[in-house]
C-alpha positions in Angstrom: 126.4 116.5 39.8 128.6 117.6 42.4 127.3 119.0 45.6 127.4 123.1 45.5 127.5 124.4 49.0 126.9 127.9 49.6 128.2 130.2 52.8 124.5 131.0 53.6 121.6 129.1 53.8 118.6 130.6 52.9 115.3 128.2 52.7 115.5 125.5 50.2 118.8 124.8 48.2 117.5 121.9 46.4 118.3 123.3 42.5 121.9 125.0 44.0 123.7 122.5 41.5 121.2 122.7 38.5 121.4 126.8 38.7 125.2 126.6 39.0 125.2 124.5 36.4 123.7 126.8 33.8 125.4 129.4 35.6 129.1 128.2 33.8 127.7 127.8 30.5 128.6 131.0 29.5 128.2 130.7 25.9 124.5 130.8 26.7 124.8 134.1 28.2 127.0 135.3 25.3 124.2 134.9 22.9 121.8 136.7 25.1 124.3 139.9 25.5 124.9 140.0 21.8 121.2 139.8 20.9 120.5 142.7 23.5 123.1 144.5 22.7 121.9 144.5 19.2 118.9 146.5 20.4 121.2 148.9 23.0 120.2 151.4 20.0 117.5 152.9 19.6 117.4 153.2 15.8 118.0 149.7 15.5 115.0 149.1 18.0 112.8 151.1 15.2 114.5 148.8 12.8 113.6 145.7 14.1 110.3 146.2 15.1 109.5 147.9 11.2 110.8 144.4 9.9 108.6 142.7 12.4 105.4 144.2 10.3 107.0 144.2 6.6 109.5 143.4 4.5 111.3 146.7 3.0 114.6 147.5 1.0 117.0 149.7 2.1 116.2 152.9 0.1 112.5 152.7 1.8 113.3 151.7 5.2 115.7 155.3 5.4 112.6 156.7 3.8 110.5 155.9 6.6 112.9 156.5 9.3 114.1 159.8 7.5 117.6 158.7 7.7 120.2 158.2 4.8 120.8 155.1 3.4 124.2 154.3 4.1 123.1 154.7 7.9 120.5 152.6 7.4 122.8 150.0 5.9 124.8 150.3 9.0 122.2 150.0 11.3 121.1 146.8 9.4 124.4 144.9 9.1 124.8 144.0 12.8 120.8 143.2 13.0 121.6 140.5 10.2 124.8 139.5 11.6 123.2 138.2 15.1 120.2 136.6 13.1 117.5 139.1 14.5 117.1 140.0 10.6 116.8 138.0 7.0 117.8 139.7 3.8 117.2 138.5 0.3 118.5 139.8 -3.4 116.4 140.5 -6.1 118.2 141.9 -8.9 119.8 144.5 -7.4 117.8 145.7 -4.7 118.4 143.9 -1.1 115.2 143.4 0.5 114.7 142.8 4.6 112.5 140.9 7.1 112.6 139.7 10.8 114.1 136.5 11.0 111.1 133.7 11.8 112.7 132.5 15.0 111.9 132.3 18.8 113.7 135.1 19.6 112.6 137.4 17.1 109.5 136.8 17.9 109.9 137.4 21.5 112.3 140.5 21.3 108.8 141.8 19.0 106.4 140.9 21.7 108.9 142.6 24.5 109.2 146.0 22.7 105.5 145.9 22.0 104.5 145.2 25.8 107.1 147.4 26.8 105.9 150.2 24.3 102.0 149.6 25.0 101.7 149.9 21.1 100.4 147.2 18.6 100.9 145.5 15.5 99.4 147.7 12.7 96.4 145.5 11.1 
């Protein structure tokens, strides 16, 4: 690793490199921005954390958030698309969940701590 010196010196320096290092692997940051700015919206918020508690379909999901399907839909699409949401077919009817991953998992927790509100039993 190359040695990263700084104009100022404040204290200890000793992880300059390391922290630059993750610093230009912007990729990583990427992911993060697209996962937040997934839940910029606060319908999608109400989304997510639904999907945290149950799998629903479409038709009752807008039910519950007294929305229309098609906006529904198009709240759901970009949720799937960055892997914060699973979907699955049966017959005709589309049915969706929170993905099982780290990060769903941890955006869950967040809004919930952030909210002050708990799982329903």
């Amino acid at each position: 690793m190359p040695t990263l010196s700084l104009p100022h010196q404040h204290g200890d320096q000793t992880d300059t490199a390391l922290l630059h290092e993750q610093l230009m692997q912007t990729d990583n940051f990427q992911t993060v921005s697209e996962v937040f700015k997934q839940l910029g919206d606060t319908t999608r918020i109400r989304i997510f954390w639904l999907l945290c508690h149950r799998e629903e379909c479409v038709i009752n999901i807008s039910a519950l958030m007294e929305m229309s399907s098609p906006a529904i839909s198009h709240h759901l699409r970009p949720l799937r698309n960055s892997g914060l949401i699973t979907s699955r077919r049966e017959g005709k009817e589309v049915y969706y969940k929170a993905a099982d991953t780290e990060q769903s998992r941890l955006l869950h927790q967040m809004i919930e701590k952030v909210m002050k509100i708990t799982c329903p039993k």
